[in-house]
C-alpha positions, 0 to 999 in steps of 0.5 A: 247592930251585928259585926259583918264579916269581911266579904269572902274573896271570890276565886279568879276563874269563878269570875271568869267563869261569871262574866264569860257565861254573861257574854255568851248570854249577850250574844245568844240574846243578840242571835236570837232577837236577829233570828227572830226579828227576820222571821217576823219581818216575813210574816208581816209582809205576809200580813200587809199583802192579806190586808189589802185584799181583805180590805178590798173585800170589805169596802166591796161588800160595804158598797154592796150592802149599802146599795142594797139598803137604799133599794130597800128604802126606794121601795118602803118610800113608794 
């Protein structure tokens, strides 16, 4: 096997600098999802409110449909 060397001993203000752009990509994450998560929680009242009157309308034309279907049939049976 090869002889590693020694690991370099890396600069104090490169770790700050490490870690300190580490939090600042935490936080900006964090902003971000709460921003966003906001945003969604919007667009999905939105959504619920459209769904009940899209699903009032279909079982509408489902009942309409169906009554039509038995007056076809009424008038195939006579």
């Amino acid at each position: 096997m090869a002889d590693i060397p020694a690991p370099l001993r890396v600069s104090p203000l490169i770790k700050f600098g490490r870690w300190s752009f580490l939090g600042l990509g935490v936080l900006y994450g964090a902003f971000h999802q709460n921003r966003l998560s906001k945003k969604e929680a919007g667009i999905r009242e939105v959504e619920l409110k459209h769904k009940a009157e899209r699903d009032a309308k279909l079982a509408a034309e489902k009942k309409a449909a169906a009554d039509r279907e038995i007056q076809e049939l009424e008038a195939l049976a006579k």
